[in-house]
C-alpha positions as CSV (number, residue, x, y, z in Angstrom):
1,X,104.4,94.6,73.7
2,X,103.6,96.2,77.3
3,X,106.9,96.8,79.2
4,X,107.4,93.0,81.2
5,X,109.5,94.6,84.0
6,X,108.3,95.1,87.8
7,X,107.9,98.3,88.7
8,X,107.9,99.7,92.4
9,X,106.4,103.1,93.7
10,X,109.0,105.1,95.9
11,X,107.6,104.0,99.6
12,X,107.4,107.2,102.3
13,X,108.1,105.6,105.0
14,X,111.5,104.0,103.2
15,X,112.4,107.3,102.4
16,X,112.0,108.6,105.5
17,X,114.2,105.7,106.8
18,X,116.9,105.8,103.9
19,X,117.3,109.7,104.9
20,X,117.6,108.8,108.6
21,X,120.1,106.1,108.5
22,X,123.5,106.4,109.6
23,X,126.0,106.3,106.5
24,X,128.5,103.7,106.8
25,X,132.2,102.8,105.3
26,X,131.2,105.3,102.7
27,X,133.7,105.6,99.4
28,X,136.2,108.4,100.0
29,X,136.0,109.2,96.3
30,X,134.5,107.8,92.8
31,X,135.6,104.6,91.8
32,X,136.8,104.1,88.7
33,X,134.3,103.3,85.7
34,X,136.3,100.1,85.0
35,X,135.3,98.8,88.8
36,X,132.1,100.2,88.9
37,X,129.3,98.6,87.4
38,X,125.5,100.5,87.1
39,X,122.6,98.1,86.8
40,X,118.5,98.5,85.9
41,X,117.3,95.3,88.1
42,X,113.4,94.5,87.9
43,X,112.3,97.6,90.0
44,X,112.6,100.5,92.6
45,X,113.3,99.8,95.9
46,X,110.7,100.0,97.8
47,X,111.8,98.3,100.5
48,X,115.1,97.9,102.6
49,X,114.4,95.2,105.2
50,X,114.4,91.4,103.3
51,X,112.6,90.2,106.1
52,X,109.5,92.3,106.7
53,X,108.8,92.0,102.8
54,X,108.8,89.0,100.4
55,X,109.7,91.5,97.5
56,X,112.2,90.0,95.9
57,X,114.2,93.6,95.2
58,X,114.5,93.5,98.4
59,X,116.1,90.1,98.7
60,X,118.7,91.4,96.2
61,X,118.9,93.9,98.3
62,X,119.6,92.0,101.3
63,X,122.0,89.7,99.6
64,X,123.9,93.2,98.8
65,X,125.1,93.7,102.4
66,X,124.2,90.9,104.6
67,X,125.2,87.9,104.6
68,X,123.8,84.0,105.7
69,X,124.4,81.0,107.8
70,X,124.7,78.8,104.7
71,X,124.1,79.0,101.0
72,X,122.8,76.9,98.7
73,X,125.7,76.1,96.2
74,X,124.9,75.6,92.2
75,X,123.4,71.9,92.9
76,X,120.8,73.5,95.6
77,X,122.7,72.2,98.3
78,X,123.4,74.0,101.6
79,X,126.4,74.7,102.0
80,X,128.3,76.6,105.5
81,X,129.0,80.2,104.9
82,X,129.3,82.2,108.1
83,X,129.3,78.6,109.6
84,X,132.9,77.2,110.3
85,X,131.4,73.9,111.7
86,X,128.4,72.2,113.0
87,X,126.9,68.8,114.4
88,X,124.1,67.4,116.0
89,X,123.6,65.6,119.5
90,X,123.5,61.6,119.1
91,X,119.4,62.3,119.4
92,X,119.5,64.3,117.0
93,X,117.2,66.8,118.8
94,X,120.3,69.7,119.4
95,X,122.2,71.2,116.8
96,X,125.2,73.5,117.3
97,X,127.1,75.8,115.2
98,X,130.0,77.9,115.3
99,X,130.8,81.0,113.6
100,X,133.8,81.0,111.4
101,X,136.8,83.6,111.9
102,X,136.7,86.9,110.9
103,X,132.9,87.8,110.3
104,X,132.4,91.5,110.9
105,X,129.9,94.3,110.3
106,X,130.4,97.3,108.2
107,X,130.2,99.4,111.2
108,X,133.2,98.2,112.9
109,X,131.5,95.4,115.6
110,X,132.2,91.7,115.2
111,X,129.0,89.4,114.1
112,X,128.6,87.0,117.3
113,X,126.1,84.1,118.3
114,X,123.4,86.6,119.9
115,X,123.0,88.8,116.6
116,X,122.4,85.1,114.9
117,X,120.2,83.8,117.5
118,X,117.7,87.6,117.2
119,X,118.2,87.3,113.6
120,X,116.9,83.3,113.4
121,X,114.3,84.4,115.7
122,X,112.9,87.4,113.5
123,X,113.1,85.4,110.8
124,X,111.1,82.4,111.8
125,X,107.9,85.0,112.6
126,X,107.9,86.1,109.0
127,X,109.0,82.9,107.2
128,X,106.8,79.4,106.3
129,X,110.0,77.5,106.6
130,X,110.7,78.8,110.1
131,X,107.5,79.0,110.8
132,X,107.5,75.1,110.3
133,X,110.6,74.7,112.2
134,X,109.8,76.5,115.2
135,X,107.0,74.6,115.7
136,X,109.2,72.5,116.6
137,X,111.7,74.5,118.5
138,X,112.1,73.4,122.2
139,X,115.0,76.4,123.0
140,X,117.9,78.5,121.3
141,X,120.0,80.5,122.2
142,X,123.8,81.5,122.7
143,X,126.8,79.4,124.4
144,X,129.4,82.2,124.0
145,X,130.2,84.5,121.0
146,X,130.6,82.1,118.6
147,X,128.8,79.4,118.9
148,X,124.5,79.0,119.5
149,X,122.3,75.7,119.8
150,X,119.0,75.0,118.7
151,X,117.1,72.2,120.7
152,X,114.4,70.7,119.2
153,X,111.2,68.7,120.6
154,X,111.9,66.1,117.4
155,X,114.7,65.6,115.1
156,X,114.0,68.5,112.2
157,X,116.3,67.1,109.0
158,X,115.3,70.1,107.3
159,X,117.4,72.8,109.2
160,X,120.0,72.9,107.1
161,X,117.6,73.7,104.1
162,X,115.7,76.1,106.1
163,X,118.8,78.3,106.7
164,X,120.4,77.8,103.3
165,X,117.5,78.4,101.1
166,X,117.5,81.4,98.6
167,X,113.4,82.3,98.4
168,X,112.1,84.9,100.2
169,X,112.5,85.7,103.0
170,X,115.9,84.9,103.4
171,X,118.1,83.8,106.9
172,X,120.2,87.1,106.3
173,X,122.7,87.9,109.5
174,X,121.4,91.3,111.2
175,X,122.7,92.9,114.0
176,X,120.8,91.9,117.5
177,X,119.8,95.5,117.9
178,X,118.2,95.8,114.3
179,X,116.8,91.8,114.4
180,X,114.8,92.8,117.7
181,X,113.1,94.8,115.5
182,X,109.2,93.9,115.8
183,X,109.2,91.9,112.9
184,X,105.6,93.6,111.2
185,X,108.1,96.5,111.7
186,X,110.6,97.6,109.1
187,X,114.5,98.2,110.5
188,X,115.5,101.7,110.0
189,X,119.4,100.8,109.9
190,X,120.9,98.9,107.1
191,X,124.0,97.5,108.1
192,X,125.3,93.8,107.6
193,X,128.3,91.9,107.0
194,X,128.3,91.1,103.5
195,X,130.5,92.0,100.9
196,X,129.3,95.4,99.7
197,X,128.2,98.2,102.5
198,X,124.9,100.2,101.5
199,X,125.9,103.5,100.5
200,X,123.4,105.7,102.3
201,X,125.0,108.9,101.6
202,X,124.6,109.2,97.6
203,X,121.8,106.9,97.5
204,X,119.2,108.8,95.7
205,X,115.7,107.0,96.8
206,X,113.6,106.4,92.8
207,X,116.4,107.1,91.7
208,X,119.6,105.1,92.2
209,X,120.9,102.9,94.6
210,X,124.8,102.4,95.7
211,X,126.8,99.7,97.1
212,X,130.5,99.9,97.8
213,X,132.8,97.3,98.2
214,X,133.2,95.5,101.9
215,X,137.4,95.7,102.5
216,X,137.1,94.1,105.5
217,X,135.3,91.3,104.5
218,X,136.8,87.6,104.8
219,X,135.6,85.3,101.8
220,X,135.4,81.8,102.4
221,X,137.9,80.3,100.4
222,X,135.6,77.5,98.0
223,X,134.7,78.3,94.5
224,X,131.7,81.0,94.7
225,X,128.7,78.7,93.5
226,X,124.9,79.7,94.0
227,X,124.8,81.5,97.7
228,X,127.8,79.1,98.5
229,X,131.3,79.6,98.3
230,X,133.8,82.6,98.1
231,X,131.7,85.8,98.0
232,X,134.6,88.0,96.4
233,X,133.4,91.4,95.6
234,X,135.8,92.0,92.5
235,X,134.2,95.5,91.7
236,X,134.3,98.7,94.3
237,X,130.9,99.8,93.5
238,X,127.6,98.5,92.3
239,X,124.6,100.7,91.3
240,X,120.9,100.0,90.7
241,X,119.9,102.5,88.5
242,X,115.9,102.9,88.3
243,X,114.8,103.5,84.8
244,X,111.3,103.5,84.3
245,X,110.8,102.8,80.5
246,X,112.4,99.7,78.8
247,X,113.3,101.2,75.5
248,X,115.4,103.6,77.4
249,X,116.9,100.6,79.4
250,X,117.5,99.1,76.0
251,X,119.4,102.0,74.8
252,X,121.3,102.8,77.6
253,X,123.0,99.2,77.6
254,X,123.3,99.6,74.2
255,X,125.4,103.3,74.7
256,X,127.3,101.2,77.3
257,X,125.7,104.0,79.9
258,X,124.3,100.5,81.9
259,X,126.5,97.4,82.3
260,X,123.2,94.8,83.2
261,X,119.6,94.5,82.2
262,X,117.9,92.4,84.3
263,X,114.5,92.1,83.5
264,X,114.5,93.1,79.0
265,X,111.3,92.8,77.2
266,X,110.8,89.1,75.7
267,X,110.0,91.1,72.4
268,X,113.5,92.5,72.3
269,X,115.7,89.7,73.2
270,X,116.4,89.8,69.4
271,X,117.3,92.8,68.6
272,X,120.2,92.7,71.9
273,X,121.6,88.9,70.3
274,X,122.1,90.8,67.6
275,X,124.6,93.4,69.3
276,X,127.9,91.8,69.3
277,X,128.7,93.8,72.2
278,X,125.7,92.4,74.4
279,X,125.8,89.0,76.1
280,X,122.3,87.6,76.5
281,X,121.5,84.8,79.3
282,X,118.5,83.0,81.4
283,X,119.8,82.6,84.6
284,X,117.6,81.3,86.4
285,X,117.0,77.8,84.7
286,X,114.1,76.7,86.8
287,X,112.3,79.5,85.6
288,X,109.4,81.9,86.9
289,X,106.0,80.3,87.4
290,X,102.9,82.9,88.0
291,X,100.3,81.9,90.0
292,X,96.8,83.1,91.4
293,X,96.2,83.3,94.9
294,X,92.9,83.2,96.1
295,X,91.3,84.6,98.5
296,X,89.7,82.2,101.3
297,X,88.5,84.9,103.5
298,X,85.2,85.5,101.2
299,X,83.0,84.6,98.6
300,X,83.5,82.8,96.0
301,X,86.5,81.2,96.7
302,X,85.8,80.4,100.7
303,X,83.8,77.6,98.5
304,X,86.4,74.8,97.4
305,X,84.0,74.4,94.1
306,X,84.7,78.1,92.9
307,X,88.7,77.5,93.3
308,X,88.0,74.0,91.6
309,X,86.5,75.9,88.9
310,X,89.5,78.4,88.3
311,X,91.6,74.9,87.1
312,X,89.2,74.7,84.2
313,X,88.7,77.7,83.6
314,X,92.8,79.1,83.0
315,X,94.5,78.3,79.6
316,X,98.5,79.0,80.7
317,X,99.7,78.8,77.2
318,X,97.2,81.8,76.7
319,X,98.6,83.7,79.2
320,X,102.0,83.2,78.5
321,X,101.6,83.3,74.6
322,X,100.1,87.1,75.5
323,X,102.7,87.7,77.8
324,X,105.7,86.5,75.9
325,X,104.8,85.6,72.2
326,X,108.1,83.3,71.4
327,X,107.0,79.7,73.0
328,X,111.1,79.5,73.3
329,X,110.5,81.0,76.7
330,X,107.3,79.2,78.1
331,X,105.5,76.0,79.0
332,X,102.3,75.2,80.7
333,X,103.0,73.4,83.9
334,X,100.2,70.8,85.9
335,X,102.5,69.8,88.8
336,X,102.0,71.2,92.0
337,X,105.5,71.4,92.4
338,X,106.5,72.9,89.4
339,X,108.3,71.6,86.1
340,X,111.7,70.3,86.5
341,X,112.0,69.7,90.0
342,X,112.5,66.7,91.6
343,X,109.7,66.4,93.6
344,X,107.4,66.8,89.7
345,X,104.8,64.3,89.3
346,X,101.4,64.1,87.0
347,X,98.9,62.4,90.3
348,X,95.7,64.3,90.2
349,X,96.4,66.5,86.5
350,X,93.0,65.2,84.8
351,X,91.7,69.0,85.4
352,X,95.0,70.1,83.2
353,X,94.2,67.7,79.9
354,X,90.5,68.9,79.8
355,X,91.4,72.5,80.7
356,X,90.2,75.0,79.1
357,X,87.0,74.0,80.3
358,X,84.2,77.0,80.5
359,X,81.3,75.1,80.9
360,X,82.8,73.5,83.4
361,X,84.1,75.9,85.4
362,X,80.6,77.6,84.8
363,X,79.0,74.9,86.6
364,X,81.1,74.5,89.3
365,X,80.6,78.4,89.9
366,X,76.9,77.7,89.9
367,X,77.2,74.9,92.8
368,X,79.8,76.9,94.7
369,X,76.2,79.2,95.4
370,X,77.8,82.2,93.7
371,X,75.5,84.5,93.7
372,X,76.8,87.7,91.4
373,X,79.0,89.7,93.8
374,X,82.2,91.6,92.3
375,X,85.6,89.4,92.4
376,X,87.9,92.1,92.7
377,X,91.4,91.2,91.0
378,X,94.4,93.3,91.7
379,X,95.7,94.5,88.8
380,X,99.5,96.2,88.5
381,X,99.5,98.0,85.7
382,X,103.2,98.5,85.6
383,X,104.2,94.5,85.5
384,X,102.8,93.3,82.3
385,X,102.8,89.5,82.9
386,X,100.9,90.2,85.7
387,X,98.5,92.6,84.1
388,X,97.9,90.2,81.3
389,X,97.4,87.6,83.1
390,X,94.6,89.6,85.1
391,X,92.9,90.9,82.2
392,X,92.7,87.4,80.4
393,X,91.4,85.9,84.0
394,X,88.7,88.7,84.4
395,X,88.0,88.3,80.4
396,X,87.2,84.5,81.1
397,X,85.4,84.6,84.2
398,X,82.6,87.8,82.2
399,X,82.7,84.7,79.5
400,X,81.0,82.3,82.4
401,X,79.3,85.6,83.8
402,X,81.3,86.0,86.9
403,X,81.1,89.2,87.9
404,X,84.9,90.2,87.4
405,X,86.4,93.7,88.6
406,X,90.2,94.6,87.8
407,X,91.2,96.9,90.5
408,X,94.1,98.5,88.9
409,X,97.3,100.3,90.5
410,X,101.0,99.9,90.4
411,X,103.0,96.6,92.2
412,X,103.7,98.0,95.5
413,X,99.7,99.1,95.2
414,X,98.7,95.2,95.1
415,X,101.8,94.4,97.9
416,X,99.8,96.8,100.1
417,X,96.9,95.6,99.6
418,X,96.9,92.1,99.3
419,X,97.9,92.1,103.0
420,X,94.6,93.6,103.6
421,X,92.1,91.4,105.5
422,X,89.3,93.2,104.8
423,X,86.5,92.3,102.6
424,X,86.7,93.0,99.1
425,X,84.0,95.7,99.4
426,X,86.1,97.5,102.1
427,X,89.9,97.1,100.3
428,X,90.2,93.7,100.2
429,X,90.2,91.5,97.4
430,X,89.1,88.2,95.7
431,X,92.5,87.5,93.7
432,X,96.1,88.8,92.7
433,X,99.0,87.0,90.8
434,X,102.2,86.9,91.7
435,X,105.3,84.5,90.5
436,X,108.2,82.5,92.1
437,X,110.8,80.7,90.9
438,X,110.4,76.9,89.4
439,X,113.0,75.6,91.9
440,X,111.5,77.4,95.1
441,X,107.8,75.2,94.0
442,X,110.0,72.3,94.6
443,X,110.0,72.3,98.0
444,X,106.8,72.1,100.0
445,X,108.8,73.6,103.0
446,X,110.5,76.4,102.0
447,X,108.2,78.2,100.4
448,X,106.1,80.7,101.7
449,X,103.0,79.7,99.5
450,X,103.1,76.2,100.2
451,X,101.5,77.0,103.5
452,X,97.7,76.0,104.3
453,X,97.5,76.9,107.9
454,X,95.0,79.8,107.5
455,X,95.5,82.8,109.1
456,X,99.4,82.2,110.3
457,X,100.0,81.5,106.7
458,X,100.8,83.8,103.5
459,X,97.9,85.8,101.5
460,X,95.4,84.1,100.7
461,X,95.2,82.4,103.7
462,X,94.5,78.8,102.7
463,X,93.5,76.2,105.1
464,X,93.7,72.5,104.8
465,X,94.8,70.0,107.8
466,X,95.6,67.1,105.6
467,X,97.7,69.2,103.7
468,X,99.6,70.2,107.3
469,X,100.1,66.6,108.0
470,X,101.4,65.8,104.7
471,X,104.0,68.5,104.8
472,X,105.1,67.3,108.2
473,X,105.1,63.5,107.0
474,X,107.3,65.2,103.9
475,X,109.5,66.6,106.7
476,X,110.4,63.9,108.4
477,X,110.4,61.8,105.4
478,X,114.0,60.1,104.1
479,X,115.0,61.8,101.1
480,X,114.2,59.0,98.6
481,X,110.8,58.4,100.7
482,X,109.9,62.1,99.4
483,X,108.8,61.7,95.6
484,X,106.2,59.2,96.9
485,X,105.2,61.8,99.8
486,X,105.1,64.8,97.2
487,X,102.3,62.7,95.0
488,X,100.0,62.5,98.3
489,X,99.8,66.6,98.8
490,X,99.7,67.1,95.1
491,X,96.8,64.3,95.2
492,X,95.3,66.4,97.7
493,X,96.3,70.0,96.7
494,X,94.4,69.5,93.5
495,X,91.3,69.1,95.3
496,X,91.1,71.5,97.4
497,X,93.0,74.5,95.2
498,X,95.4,76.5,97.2
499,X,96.3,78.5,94.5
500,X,96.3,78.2,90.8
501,X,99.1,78.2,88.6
502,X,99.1,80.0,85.2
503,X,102.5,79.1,83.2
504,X,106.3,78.9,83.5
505,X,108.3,81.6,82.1
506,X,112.0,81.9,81.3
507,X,113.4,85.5,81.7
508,X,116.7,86.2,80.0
509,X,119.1,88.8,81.7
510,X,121.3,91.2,79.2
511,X,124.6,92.0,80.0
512,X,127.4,94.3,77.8
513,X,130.1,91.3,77.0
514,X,132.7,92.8,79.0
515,X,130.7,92.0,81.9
516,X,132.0,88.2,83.5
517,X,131.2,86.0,86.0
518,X,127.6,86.3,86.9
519,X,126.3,83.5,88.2
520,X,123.2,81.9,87.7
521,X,121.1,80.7,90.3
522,X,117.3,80.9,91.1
523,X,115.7,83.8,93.3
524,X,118.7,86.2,93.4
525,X,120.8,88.1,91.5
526,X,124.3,88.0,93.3
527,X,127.1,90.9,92.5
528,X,129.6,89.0,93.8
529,X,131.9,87.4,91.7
530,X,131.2,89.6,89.2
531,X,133.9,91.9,87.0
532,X,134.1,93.7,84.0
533,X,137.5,92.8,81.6
């Protein structure tokens, strides 16, 4: 089986940024093997800035070295992290917080109000759910240097989830001079005020990445759960080693050379429960769900019928059958907000009980006016679900004589790309496929996708103003006034086809069994917390 790990080309300009930035805190000599642990996570670096990118390496990254307003705990609930307290005017229209004691940054500066307020700002420009919120922003800014307001033109209930949440792109803390970064612009300095520091020095870029223990920083003192809680960094050193072939990865936890394996071949989760020196765990329990995104921009799929006839046309348990083989690890999935959730529901899945449906989808082709142009479908070569997925899409859309064209590369090729407004003849594209958590789908907010306000929204660029109004009517809706919301945009969504969704997956992580205390949450892979007895 094709290697099911995400790959990432070494980006130039990151380079040429790593190389440039200012070391800090660095180790004044090797920690010891027993307190350092070396990790292969799901690809290279390719990015350092978890805002300007929805990569989520680069969240990992992010959750490395900065850290956030408030966490989500292990029940997805936010909880305050940096925050010592906060309320709300009697209106409910202005919220303020204060910063809790003690909140530093690795280079020596305290963290105050005005690097939160230019970091919520930068944020908001890049992110759906602060997109949605500032909307609806009246004013913020700082009252002194540890406390800031936000003053809204309606109450916003969803603030709290906004900050908290763990999908890309993150609320991570930056310092004001690096958050006033344009944010299409990447920062070119890395420092934060989480528990490890980014250790610039003997970073090797494509190769390995290293993070050092924070000393200074202040935990708070709840039980670490999810994004929530104590962040205690219990080892001095953390490194991301990049190993580009998975039987290698496989041996080298094996040898005990790696401690953690994030991303192991479905194929071989046998053959590592059968070491009784490896520990083998999903831990994200809502799972992965891969999608298609199409793109509105051009033919076929400006025409609502052509993305209509994608719904017929995909068979998920094909995809992830190829993908995966052991059906321990996969599901089909029909609700627009994925399987599991709370927000799940069945209104509007007729297309999902008659799908696989070629003549069909043929048809509605046929009265979308396509007319025999390429759909060009990114293809990364180097991230197998993805690339089996694209192949089995182009193979059923020759089958209905759509005129299918992979247009292969590696990941960070379709990251670049997809951005590209073009038209498909000029380095554009019709289609990629991409994958988020099960948990993140749950929330029409919060995640990036979930967005159908054209242009302003993520690629793909979907546009639908009943959809807006439903999210907003889900916004302001009382939390047990939701469920019955969520069936009127999935009532909706399945007509006119944002995206396309083409199974769930769960992705077990491999661990040697010395290693304790990850936790398990969706979206990230936190180091905190995390020691080896």
């Amino acid at each position: 089986m094709a290697t099911t790990r995400r790959r990432f080309v070494q980006g130039s300009v990151a380079a040429a940024t790593l190389m440039a930035a200012p070391a800090i805190g660095r180790a004044s000599e090797t920690p010891a093997a027993a307190k350092t642990l070396k990790a292969v996570m799901q690809g290279d670096l390719r990015s350092f800035d978890p805002i300007w990118t929805t990569a989520n390496i680069s969240s990992y990254h992010g959750a490395m070295i900065y850290d956030t307003l408030f966490g989500v705990d292990g029940n997805d609930k936010p909880q305050p992290q940096m925050v010592d307290s906060f309320g709300t005017s009697d209106d409910q229209l202005t919220w303020t917080f204060k910063l809790r004691d003690g909140l530093g940054f690795h280079d020596g500066t305290p963290v105050t109000a005005a690097d939160c307020v230019a970091s919520i700002r930068r944020w908001a420009v890049r992110d759906g759910a602060g997109q949605h919120m500032f909307l609806r922003v009246k004013d913020i800014g700082a009252k002194d240097d540890k406390t800031f307001a936000i003053t809204f033109s309606e109450p916003y209930p969803l603030i709290l989830d906004a900050f908290a949440k763990a999908g890309t792109p993150v609320l991570y803390i930056m310092r004001k001079k690096d958050a006033e970064t344009d944010p299409m612009q990447q920062i070119t300095e890395y420092v934060g005020s989480g528990p490890f520091i980014f250790n610039t020095r003997e970073t090797k870029q494509g190769a390995f990445y290293v993070y050092d223990r924070n000393a200074n920083y202040k935990p708070r003192p709840e039980p670490a759960s999810g994004m929530a809680g104590g962040k205690i960094a219990k080892l001095d050193r953390v490194i991301w080693e990049n190993v580009a072939d998975d039987q290698t990865a496989i041996a080298a936890l094996q040898n005990g050379e790696i401690d953690f394996y994030e991303l192991p071949p479905i194929d071989l989760i046998d053959q590592l429960e059968a070491d009784k020196n490896i520990h083998v765990e999903v831990l994200n329990k809502s799972g992965q769900i891969v999608w298609c995104r199409m793109n509105w921009l051009y033919p076929p799929f400006n025409n609502v019928k052509a993305r209509q006839a994608l719904l017929y046309l995909v068979n998920q348990n094909d995809v992830m059958k190829a993908a995966f083989g052991n059906p321990k690890y996969y599901r089909a999935c029909a609700s627009y907000f994925g399987c599991g959730t709370p927000m799940e529901n069945d209104e509007n899945t007729e297309w999902f009980k008659e799908a696989p449906n070629k003549p069909k989808a043929a048809q509605l082709f046929k009265e979308a006016g396509y007319d025999g142009r390429p759909v060009v479908i990114l293809q990364p070569t180097n991230f197998a679900v993805f690339n089996t997925a694209d192949q089995l899409l182009a193979q059923w859309l020759r089958e209905i004589n759509v005129n299918a064209e992979l247009a292969a590369s590696d990941w960070g090729g379709v990251v670049t790309r997809r951005a590209n407004r073009e038209p498909p003849e000029k380095g554009g594209w019709n289609i990629f496929v991409t994958s988020a958590s099960g948990a993140a789908f749950g929330n029409p907010i919060t995640l990036v996708g979930h967005q159908a306000n054209g242009d302003k929204g993520w690629f793909g660029w979907p546009s639908d103003e009943t959809h807006e109004r439903l999210r907003d009517k889900w916004a302001k809706a009382q939390p047990q006034d939701r469920l019955a919301v969520a069936k009127e945009i999935q009532r909706n969504a399945w007509n006119f086809v944002p995206h396309v969704y083409m199974g769930l997956y769960l992705q077990p992580a491999a661990m040697r069994a010395n290693v304790k205390g990850v936790i398990g949450m969706p979206e990230l892979i936190p180091f905190w917390n995390v020691e080896k007895t």
